[in-house]
C-alpha positions in Angstrom: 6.0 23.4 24.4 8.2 21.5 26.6 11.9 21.5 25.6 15.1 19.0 26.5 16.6 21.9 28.5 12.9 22.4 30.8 14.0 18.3 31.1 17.2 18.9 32.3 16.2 21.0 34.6 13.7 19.1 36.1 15.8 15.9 36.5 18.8 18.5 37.4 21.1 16.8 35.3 22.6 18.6 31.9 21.0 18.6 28.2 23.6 16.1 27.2 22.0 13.6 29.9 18.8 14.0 28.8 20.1 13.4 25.1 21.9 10.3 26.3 19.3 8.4 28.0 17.1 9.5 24.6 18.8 8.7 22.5 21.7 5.9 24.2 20.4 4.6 27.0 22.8 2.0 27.5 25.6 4.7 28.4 23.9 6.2 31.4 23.3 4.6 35.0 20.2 3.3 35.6 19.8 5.9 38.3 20.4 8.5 36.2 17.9 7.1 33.2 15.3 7.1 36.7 15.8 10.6 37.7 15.5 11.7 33.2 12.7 9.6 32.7 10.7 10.6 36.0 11.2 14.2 34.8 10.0 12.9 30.8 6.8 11.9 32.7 5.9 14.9 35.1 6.8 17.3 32.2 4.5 14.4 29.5 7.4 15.3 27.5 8.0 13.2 24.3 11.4 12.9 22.2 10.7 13.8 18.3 11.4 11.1 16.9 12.9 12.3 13.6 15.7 13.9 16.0 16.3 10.4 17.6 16.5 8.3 14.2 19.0 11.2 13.2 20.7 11.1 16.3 20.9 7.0 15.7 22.2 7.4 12.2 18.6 5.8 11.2 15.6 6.0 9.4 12.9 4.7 11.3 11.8 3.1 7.8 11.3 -0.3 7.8 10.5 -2.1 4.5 8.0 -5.2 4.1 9.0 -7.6 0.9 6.8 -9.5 -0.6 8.3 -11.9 -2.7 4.8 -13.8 -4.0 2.1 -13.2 -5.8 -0.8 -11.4 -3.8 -4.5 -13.0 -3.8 -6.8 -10.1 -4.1 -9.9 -12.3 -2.8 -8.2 -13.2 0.2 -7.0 -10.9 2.7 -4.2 -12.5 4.6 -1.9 -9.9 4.0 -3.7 -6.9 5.0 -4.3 -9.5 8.0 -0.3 -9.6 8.1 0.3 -5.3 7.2 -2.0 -4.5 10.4 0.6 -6.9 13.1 3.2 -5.1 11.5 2.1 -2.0 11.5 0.9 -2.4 14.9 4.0 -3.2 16.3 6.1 -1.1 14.6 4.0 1.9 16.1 5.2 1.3 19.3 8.3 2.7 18.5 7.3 5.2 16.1 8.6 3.5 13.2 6.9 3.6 9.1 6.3 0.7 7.3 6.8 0.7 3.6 5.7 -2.1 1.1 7.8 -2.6 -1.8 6.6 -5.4 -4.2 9.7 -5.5 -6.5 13.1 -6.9 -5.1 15.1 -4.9 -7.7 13.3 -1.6 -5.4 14.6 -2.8 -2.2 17.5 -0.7 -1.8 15.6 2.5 -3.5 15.5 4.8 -0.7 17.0 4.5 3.0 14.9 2.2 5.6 16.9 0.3 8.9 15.8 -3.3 7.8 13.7 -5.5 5.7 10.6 -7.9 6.6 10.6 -10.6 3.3 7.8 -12.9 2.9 7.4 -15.6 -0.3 11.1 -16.0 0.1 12.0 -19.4 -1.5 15.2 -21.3 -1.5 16.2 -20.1 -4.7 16.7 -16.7 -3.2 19.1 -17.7 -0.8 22.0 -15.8 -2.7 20.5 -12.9 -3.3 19.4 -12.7 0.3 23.2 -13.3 1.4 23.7 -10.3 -0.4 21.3 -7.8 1.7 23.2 -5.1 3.8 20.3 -4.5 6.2 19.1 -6.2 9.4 16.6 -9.0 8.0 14.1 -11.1 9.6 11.4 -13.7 7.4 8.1 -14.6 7.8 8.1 -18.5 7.0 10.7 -21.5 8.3 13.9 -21.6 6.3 16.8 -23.8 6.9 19.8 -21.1 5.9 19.8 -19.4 9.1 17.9 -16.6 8.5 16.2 -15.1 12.2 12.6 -15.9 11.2 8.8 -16.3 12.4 6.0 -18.7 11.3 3.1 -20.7 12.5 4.3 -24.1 13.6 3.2 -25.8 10.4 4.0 -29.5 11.7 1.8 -29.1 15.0 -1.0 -27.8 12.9 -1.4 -30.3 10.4 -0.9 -32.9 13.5 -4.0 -31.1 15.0 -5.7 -31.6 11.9 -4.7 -35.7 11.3 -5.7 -35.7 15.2 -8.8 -34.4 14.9 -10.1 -36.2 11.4 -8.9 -39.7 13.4 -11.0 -38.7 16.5 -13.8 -38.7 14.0 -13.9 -42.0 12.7 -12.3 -40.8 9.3 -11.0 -44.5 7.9 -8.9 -43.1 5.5 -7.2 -39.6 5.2 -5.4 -38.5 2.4 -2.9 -35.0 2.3 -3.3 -32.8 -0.7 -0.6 -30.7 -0.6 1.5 -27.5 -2.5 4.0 -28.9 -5.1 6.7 -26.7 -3.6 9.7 -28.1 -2.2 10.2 -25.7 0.5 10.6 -25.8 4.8 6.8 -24.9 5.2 5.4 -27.6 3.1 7.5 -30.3 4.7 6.7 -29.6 8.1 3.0 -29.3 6.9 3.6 -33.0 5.4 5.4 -34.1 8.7 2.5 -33.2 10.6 0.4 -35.4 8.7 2.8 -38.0 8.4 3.9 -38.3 11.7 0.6 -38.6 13.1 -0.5 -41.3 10.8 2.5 -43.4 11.2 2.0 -43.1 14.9 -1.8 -44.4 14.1 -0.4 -47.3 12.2 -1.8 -46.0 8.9 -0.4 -45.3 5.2 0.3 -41.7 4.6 -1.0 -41.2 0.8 -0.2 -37.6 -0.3 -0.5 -35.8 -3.5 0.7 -32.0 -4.5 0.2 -29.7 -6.5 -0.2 -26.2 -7.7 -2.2 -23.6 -4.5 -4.9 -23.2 -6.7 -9.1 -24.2 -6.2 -9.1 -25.0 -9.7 -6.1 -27.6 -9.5 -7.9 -29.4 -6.6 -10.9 -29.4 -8.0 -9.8 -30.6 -11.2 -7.8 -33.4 -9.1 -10.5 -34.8 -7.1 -13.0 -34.9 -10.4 -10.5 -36.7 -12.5 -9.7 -39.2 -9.4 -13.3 -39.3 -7.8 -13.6 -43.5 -8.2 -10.4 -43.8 -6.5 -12.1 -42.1 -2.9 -14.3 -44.1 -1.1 -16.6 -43.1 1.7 -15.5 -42.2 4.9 -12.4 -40.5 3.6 -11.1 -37.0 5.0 -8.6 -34.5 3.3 -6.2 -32.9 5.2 -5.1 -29.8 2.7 -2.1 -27.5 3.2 -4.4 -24.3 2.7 -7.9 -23.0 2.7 -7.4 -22.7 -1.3 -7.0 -26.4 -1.9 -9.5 -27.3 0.5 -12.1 -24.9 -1.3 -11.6 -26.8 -4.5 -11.7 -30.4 -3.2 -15.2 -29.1 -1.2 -16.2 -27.3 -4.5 -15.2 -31.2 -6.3 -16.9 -33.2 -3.9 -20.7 -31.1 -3.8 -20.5 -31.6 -7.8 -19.9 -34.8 -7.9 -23.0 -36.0 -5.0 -20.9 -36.4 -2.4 -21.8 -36.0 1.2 -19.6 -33.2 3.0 -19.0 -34.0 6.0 -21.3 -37.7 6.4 -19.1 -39.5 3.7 -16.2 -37.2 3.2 -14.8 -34.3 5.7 -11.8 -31.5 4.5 -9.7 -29.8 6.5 -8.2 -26.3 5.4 -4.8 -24.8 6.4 -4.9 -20.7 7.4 -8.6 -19.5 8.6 -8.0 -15.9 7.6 -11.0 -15.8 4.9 -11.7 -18.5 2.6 -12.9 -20.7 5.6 -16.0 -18.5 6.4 -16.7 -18.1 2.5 -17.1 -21.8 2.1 -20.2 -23.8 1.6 -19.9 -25.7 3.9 -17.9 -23.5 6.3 -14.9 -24.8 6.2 -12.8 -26.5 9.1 -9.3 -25.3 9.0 -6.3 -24.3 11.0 -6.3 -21.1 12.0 -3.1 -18.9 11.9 -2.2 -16.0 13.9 -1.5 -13.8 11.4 -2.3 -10.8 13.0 0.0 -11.6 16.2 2.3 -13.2 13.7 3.3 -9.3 12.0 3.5 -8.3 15.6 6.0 -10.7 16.5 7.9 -9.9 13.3 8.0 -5.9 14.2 9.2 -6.6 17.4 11.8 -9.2 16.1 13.1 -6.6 13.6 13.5 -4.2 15.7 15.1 -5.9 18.3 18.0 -6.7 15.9 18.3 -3.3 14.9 18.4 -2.1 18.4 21.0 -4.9 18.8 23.3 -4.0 15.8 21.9 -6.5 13.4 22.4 -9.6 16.5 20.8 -12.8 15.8 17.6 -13.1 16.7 16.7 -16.8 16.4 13.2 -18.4 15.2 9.6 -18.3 16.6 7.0 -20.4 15.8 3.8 -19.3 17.2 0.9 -22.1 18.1 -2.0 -22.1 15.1 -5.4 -23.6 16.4 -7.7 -26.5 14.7 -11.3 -24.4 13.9 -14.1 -27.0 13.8 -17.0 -26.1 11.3 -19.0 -27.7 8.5 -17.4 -29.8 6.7 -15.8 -32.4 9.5 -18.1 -34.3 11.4 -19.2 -33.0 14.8 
């Protein structure tokens, strides 16, 4: 087994070099770190990376919050777990997923990943020792990474117009939280530019409550009318609504989903939705973490990463 001191020689520099450029690469030279690393790779030696987390005073323990209740039916979070996972490999890091807040701070880890977090949890959240970094927008300065809800629903409005929808109405997530807003923007935005009346109703993320919505409202739709939703759940129940009731999906009336991880291909119609990156979106979320650990807890900033309009069965071709 290759050791630090077969390293040292090597590179012809002293143990401590090799330790620094290990384990503090930012306090040797760069032709120093050269002659180390060139020696690392002749010898295909590899640092244990217990010793460097205890060298760094660290864990290598990352922790994944999830502050929301977890569909089994739909996998978007396994979806979310592999990213993560993924990029957290790359520099040898464990992931651990803690589903009760009060747990948080059983048990040593270098930072958190929160998702679900709502602005109600702001104080709590000011309270957290550890690097932090959220999946979804907030508006408290949190370093966070989402999809960029306001292009996608802007897609979807875009797209519904291009096909001679007349009238388009928004069912959305009675929350009042960044995500929905921008999701609502979207929609609004692009209407407004179009000349047309936004009309928008919300309520609970549930099939059942959409479905329930668009039978106890059905004379109030006419023909020709597409429903931009906030997610594939929504949309599921309004497609679910309108096949029960005799309407034509997507001749008289198209829907438009928000997320594509599952739901979409389980629909019947296959549903035409915008597709998140979810996978790419844990990724970005172990890199972002571990940045600001690297950097001593720095800000990081925000990312929102570009979701993509899926055309299927129940718009118009």
């Amino acid at each position: 087994m290759v050791t630090l001191s077969d390293v040292a020689k090597q590179a012809n520099v002293s143990k401590m070099t090799v330790s620094r450029v290990i384990n503090h690469p930012e306090q040797v030279t760069a032709e120093l770190r050269g002659l180390v690393e060139a020696a690392m790779k002749t010898l295909d030696y590899r640092p244990n990376s217990a010793a460097k987390a205890l060298a760094n005073n660290r864990t290598n323990v990352v922790k994944f919050l999830i502050l929301e209740d977890i569909d089994t039916t739909e996998p978007y979070y396994m979806n979310l777990l592999f990213g993560i996972a993924k990029g957290l490999d790359r520099e040898q890091y464990a992931l651990q997923l803690i589903t009760d807040r009060a747990r948080l701070d059983v048990g040593g880890a270098d930072g958190y990943l929160i998702t679900g977090a709502r602005t109600k949890d702001q104080p709590w959240l000011d309270q957290l020792q550890k690097p932090l970094v959220l999946f979804g927008e907030n508006r408290y300065g949190y370093d966070f990474i989402d999809t960029d809800n306001k292009l996608g629903t802007q897609q979807a409005t875009e797209y519904a117009l291009a096909k001679n929808y007349q009238s388009l109405i928004f069912i959305g997530i009675d929350v009042k939280e960044p995500f929905e807003y921008s999701r609502e923007a979207g929609y609004i935005n692009t209407l407004q530019k179009n000349r047309q009346v936004p009309r928008i109703h919300r309520m609970a993320n549930h099939s059942h409550a959409s479905q329930q919505f668009i039978a106890e409202n059905w004379r109030k739709f006419a023909r020709n009318t597409c429903f931009i939703c906030a997610s594939d759940r929504l949309a599921i129940g309004v497609v679910r609504a309108i096949a029960a009731l005799g309407g034509r999906i997507p001749e008289d009336f198209g829907v438009i989903g928000f997320d594509g991880v599952f739901l979409d291909q389980v629909s019947n119609p296959k549903l035409t939705t915008v597709q998140q990156q979810v996978p790419v979106i844990g990724e970005h979320l172990a890199r972002m973490l571990l940045s600001k650990i690297a950097q001593s807890g720095a800000q990081q900033g925000e990312v929102l990463l570009t979701p993509t309009l899926v055309p299927r069965g129940t718009t118009r071709e």
